[in-house]
N, CA and C atoms as an extended XYZ file, in Angstrom:
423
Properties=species:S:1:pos:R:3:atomname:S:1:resname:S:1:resid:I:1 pbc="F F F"
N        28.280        2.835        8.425 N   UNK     1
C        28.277        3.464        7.125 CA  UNK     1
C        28.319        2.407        6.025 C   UNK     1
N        29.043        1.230        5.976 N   UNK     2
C        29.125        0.383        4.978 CA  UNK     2
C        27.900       -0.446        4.981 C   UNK     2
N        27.418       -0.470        5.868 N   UNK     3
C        25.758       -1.211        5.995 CA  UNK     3
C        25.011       -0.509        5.207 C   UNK     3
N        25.045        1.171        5.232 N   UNK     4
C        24.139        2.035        4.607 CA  UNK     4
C        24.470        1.570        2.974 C   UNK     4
N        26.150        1.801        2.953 N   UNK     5
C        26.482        1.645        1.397 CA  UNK     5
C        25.830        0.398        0.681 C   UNK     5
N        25.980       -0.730        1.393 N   UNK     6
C        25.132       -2.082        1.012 CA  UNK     6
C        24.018       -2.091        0.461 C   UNK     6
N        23.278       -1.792        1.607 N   UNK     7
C        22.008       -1.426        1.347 CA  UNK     7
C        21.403       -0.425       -0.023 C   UNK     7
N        22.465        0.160        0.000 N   UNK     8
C        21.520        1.127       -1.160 CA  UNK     8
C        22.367        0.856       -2.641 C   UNK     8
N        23.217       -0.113       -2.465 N   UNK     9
C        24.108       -0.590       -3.407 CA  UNK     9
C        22.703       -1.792       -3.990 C   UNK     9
N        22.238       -2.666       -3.181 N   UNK    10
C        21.273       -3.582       -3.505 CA  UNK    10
C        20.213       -2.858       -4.149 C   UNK    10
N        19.619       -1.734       -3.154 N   UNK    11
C        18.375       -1.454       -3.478 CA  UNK    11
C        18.136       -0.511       -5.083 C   UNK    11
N        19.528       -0.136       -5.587 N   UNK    12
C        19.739        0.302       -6.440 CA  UNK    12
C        19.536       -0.803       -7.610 C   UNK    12
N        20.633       -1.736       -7.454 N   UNK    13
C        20.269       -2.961       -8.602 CA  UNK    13
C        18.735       -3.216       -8.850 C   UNK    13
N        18.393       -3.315       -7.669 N   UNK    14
C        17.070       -3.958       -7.908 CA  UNK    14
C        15.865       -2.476       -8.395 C   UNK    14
N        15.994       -1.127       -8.254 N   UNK    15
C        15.590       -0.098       -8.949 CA  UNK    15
C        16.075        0.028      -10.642 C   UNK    15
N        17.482       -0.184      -10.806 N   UNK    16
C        17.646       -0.450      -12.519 CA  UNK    16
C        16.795       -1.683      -13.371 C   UNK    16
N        16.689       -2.711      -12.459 N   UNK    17
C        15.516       -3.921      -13.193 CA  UNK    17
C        14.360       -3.406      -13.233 C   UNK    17
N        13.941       -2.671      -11.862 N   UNK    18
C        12.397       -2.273      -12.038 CA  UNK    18
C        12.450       -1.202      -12.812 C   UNK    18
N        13.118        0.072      -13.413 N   UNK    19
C        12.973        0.872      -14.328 CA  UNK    19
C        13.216        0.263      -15.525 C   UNK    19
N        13.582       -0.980      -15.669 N   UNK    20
C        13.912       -1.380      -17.178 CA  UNK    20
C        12.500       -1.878      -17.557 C   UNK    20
N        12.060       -2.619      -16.361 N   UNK    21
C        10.563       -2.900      -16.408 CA  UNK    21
C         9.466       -2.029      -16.918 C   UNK    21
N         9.206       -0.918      -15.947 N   UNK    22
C         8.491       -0.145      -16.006 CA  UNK    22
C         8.903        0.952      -17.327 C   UNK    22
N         9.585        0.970      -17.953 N   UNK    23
C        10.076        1.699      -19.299 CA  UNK    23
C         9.445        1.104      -20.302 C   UNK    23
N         9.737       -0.106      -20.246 N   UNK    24
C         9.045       -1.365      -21.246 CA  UNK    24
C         7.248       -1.344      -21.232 C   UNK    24
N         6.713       -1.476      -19.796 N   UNK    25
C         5.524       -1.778      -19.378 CA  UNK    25
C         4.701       -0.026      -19.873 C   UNK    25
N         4.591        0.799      -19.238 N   UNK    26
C         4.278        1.626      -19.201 CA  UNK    26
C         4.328        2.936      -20.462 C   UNK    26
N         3.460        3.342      -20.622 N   UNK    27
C         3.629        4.897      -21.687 CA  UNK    27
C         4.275        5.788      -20.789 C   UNK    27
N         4.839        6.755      -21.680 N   UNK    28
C         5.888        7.948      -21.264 CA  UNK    28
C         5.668        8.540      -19.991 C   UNK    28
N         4.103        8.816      -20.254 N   UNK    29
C         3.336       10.055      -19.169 CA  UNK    29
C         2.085        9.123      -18.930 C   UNK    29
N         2.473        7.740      -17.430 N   UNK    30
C         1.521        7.040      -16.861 CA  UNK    30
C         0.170        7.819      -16.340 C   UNK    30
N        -1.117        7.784      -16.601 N   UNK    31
C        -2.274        8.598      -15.786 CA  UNK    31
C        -1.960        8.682      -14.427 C   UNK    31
N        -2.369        9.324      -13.728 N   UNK    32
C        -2.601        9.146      -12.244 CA  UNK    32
C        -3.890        8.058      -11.656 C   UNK    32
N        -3.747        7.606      -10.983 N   UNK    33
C        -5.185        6.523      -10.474 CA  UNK    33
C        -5.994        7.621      -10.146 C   UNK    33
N        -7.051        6.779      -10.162 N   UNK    34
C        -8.263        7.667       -9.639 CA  UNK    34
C        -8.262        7.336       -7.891 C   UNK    34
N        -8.228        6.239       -7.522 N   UNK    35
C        -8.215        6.306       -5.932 CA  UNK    35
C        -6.342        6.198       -5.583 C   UNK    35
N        -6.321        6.457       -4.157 N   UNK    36
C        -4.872        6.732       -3.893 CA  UNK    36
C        -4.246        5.557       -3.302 C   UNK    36
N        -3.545        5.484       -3.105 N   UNK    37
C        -2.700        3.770       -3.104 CA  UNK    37
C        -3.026        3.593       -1.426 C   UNK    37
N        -3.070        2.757       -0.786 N   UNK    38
C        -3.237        2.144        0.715 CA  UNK    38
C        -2.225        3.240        1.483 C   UNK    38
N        -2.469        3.928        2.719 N   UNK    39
C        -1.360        4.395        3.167 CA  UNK    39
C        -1.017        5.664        3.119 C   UNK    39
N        -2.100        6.036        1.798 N   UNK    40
C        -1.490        7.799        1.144 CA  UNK    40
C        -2.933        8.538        1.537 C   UNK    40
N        -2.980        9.685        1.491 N   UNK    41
C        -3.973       10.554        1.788 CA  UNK    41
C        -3.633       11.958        1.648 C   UNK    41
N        -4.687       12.908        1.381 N   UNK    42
C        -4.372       14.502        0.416 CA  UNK    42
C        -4.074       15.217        1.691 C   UNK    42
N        -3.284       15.961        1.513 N   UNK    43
C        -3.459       17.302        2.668 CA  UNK    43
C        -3.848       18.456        1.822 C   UNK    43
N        -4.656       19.551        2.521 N   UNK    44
C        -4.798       20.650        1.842 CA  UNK    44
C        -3.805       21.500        1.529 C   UNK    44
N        -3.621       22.427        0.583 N   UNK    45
C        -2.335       23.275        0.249 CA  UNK    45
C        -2.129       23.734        1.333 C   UNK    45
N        -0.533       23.549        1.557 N   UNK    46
C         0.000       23.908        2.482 CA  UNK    46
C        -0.094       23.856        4.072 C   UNK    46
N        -1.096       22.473        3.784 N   UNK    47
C        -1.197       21.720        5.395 CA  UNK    47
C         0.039       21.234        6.220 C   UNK    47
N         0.224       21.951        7.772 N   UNK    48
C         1.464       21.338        8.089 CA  UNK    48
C         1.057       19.254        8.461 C   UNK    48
N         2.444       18.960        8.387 N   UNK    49
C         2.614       17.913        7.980 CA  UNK    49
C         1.708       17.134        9.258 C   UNK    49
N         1.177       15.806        9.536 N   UNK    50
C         0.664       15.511       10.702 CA  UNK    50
C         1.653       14.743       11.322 C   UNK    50
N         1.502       14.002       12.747 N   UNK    51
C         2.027       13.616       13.208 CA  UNK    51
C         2.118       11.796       12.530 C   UNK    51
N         3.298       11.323       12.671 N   UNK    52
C         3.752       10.023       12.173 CA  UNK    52
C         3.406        9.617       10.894 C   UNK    52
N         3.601       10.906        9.771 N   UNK    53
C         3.495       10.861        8.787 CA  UNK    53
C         4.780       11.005        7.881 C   UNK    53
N         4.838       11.582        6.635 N   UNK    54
C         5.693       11.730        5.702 CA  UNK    54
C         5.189       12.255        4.570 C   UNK    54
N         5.169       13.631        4.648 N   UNK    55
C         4.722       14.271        3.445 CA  UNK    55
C         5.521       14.963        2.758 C   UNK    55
N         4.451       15.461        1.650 N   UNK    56
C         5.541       15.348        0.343 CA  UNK    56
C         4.419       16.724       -0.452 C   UNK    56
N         5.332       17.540       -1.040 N   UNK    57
C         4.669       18.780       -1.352 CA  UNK    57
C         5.314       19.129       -2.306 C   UNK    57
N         4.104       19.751       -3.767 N   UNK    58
C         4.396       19.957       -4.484 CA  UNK    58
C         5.537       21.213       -4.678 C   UNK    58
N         5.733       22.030       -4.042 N   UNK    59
C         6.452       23.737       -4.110 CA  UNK    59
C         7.472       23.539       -2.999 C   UNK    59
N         8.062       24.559       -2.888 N   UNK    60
C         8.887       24.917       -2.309 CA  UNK    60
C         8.228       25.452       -0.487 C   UNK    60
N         8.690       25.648        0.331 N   UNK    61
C         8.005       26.279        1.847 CA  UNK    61
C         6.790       24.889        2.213 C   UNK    61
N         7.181       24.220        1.871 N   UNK    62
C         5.331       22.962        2.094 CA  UNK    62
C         4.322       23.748        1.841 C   UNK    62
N         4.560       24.011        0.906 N   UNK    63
C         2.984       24.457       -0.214 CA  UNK    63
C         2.665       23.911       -1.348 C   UNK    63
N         1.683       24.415       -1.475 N   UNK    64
C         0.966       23.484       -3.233 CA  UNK    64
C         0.592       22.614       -2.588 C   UNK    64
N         0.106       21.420       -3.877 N   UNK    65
C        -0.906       20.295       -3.510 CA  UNK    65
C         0.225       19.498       -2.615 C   UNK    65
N        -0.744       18.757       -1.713 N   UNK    66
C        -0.035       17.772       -1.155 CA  UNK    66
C        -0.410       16.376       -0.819 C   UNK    66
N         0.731       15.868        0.055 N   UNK    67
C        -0.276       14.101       -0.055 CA  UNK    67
C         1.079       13.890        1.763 C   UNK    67
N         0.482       13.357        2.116 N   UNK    68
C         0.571       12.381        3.700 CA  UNK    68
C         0.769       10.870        3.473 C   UNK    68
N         1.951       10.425        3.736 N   UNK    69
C         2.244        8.652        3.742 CA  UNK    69
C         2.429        8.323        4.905 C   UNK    69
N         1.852        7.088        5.352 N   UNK    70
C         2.259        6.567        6.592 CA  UNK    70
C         3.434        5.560        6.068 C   UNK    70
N         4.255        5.610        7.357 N   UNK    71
C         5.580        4.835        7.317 CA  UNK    71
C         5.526        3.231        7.174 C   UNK    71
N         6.125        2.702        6.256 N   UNK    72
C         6.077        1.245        5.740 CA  UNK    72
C         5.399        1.037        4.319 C   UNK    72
N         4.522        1.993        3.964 N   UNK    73
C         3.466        2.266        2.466 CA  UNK    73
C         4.454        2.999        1.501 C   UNK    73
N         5.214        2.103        0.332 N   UNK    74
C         5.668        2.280       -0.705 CA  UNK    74
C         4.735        2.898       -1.041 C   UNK    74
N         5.271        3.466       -1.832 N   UNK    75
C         4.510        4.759       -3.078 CA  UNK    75
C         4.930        5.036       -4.215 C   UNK    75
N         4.452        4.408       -5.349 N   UNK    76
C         4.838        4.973       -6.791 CA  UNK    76
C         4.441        6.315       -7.186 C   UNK    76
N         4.874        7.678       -6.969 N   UNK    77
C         4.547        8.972       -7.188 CA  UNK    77
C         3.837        8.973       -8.400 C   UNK    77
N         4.013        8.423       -9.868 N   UNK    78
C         3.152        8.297      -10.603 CA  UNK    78
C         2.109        7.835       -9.966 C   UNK    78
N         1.050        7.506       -9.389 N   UNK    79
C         0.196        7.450       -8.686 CA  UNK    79
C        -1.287        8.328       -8.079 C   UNK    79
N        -0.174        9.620       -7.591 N   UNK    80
C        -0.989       10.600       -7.099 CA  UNK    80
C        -0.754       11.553       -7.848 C   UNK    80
N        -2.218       11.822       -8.290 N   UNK    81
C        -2.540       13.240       -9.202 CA  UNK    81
C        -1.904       14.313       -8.573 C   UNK    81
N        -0.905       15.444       -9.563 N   UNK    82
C        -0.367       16.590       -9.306 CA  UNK    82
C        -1.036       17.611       -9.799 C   UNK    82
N        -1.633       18.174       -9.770 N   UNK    83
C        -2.164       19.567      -10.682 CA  UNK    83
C        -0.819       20.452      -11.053 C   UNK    83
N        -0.752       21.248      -11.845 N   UNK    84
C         0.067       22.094      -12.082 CA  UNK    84
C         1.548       21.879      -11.608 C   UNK    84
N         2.007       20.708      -12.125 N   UNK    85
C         3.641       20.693      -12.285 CA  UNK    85
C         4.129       20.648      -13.152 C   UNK    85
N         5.339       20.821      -12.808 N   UNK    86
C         6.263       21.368      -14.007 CA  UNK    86
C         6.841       19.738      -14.655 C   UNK    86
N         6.587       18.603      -13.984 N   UNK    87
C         7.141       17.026      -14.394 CA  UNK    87
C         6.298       16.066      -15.033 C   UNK    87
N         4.291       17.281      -15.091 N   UNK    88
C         3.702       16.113      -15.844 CA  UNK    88
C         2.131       15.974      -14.736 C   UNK    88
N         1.376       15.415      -15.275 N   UNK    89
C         0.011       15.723      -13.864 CA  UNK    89
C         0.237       14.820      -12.528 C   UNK    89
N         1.551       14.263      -12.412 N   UNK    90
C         1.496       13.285      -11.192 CA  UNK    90
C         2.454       14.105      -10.355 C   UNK    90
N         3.006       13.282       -9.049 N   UNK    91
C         3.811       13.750       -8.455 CA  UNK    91
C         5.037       13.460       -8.655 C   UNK    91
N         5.283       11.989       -9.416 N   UNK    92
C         6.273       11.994       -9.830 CA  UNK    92
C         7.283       13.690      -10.481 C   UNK    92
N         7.862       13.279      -10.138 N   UNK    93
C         9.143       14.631      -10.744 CA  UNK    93
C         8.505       16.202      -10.510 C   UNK    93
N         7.859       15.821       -8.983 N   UNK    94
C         6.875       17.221       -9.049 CA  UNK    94
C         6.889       17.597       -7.180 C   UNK    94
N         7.875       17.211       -6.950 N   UNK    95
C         7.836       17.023       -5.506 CA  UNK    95
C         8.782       18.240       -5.349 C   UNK    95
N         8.773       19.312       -4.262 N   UNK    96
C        10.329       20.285       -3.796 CA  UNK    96
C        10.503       20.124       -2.425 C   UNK    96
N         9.301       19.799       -1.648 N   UNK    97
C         9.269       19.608        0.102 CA  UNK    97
C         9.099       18.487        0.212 C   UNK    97
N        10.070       17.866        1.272 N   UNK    98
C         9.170       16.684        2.780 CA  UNK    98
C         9.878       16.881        3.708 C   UNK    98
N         8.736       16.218        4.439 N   UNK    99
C         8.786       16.298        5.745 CA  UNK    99
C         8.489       14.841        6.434 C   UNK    99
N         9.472       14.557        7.432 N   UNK   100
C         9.045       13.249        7.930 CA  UNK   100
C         9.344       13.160        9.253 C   UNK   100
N         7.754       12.634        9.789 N   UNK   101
C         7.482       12.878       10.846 CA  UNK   101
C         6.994       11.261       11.608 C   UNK   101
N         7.759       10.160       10.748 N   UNK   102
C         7.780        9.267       11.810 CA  UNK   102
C         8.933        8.841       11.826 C   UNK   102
N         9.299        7.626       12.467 N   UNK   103
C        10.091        6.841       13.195 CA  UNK   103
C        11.300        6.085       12.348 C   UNK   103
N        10.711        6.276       10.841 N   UNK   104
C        10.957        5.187        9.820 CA  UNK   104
C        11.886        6.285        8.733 C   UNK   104
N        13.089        5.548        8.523 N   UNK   105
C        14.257        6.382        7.452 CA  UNK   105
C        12.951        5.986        6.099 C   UNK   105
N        12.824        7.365        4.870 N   UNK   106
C        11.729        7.377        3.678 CA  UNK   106
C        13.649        7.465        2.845 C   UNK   106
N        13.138        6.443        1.969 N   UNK   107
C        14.067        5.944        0.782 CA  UNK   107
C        13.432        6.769       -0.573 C   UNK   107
N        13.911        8.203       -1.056 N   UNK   108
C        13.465        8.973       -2.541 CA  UNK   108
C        14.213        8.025       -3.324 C   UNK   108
N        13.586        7.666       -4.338 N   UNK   109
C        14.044        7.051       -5.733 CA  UNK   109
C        13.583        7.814       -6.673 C   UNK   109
N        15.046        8.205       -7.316 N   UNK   110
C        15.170        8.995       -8.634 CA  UNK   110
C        15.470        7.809       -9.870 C   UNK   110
N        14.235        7.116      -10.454 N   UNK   111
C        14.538        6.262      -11.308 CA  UNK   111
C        15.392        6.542      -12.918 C   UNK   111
N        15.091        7.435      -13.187 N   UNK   112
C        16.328        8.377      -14.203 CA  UNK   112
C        17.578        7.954      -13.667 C   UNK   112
N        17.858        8.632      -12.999 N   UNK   113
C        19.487        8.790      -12.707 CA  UNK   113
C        19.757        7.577      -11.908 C   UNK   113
N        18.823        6.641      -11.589 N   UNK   114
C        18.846        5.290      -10.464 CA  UNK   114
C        19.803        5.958       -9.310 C   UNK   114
N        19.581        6.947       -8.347 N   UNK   115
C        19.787        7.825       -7.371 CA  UNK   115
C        18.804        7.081       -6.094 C   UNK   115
N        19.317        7.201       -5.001 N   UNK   116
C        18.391        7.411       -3.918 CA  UNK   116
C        18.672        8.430       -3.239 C   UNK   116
N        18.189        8.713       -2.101 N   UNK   117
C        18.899        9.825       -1.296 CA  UNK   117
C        17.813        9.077       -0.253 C   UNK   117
N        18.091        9.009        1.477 N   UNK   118
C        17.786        8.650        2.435 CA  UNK   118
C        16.892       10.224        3.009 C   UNK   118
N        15.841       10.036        3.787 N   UNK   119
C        15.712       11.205        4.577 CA  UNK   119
C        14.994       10.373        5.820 C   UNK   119
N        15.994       11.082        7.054 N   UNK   120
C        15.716       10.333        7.931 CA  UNK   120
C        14.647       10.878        8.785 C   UNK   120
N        14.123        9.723       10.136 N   UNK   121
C        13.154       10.378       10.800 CA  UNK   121
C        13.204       11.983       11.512 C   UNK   121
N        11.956       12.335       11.573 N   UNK   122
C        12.432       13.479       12.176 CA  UNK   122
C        12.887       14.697       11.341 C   UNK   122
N        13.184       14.784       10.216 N   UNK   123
C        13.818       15.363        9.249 CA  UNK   123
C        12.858       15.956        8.207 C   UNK   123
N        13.581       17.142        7.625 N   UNK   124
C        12.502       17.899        6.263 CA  UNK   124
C        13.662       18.564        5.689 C   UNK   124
N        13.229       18.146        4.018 N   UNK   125
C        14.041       19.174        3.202 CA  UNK   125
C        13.352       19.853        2.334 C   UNK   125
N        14.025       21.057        1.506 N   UNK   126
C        13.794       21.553        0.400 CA  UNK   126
C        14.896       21.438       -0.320 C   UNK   126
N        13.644       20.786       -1.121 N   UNK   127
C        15.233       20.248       -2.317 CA  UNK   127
C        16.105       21.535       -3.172 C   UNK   127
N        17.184       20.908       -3.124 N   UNK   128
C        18.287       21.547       -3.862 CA  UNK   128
C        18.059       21.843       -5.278 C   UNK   128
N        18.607       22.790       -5.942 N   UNK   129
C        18.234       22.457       -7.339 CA  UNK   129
C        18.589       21.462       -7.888 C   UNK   129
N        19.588       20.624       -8.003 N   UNK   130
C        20.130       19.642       -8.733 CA  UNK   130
C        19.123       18.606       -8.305 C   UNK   130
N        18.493       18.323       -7.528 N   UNK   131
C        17.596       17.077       -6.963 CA  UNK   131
C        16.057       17.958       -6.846 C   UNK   131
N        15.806       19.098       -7.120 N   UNK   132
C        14.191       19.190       -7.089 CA  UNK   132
C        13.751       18.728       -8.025 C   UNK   132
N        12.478       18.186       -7.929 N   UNK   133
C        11.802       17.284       -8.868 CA  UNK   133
C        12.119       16.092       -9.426 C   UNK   133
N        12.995       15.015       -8.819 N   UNK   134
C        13.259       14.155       -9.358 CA  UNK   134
C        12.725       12.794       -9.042 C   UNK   134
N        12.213       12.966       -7.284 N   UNK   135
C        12.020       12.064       -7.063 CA  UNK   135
C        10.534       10.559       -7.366 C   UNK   135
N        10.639        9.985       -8.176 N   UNK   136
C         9.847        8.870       -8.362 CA  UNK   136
C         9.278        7.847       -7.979 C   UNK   136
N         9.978        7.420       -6.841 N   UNK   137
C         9.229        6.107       -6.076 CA  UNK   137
C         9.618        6.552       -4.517 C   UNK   137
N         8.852        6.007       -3.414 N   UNK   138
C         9.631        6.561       -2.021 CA  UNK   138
C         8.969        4.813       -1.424 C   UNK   138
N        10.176        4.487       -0.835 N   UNK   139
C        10.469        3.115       -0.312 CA  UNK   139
C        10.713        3.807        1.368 C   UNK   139
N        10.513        2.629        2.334 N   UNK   140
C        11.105        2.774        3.185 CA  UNK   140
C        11.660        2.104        3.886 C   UNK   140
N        13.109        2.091        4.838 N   UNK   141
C        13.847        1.043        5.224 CA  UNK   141
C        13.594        0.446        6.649 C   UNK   141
């Protein structure tokens, strides 16, 4: 447990520099890219998740638009185009489902609140209210 605390004690510091960064660098409401970052790929609404992946869905039940990460491929959610959310056209702050379906603990970064929350292999949530839509960057350990 104190390994975990470490760890996300560091990875936190080093998330408050990069949001001080990216606050500075960036406009309010970043575009989405036009191509998708190395690693990421669309699923159709409400595609179940594939195998040794990590997906991430706009709604609640794994529905709405979605997107598939393979394990080790950081992802800046500003990144991938969201249609119709409630946080802005990306996925940032537009996420309520994942699901993770490889091997590898997915690190959510809530750069607002400099929050992480771990979701381990094997594992799927629907977020809570206090944490739907928050999450911004997904690291993995």
């Amino acid at each position: 447990m104190r390994r975990i605390t470490t760890t996300a004690a560091r990875l936190l510091t080093g998330l408050a520099v990069a949001a001080a960064v990216t606050a500075t660098a960036l406009p309010a409401q970043a575009a989405p890219r036009l191509a998708l970052p190395e690693g990421v790929f669309r699923l159709a609404d409400g595609q179940p998740c594939p195998w040794a992946t990590l997906c991430l869905y706009r709604d609640y039940n794994r529905s709405g638009p979605a997107y598939g990460v393979r394990a080790g491929y950081d992802v800046d959610l500003f990144d991938l185009p969201m249609p119709g959310g409630v946080g802005g056209p990306t996925a940032a702050n537009n996420v309520s489902s994942w699901v993770n379906r490889t091997g590898s603990t997915a690190v959510l970064v809530d750069l607002r609140r400099l929050r992480i929350r771990l979701l381990l292999p094997g594992r799927s949530i629907e977020e809570p209210p206090g944490d739907n839509d928050t999450v911004d960057f997904l690291r993995w350990r």
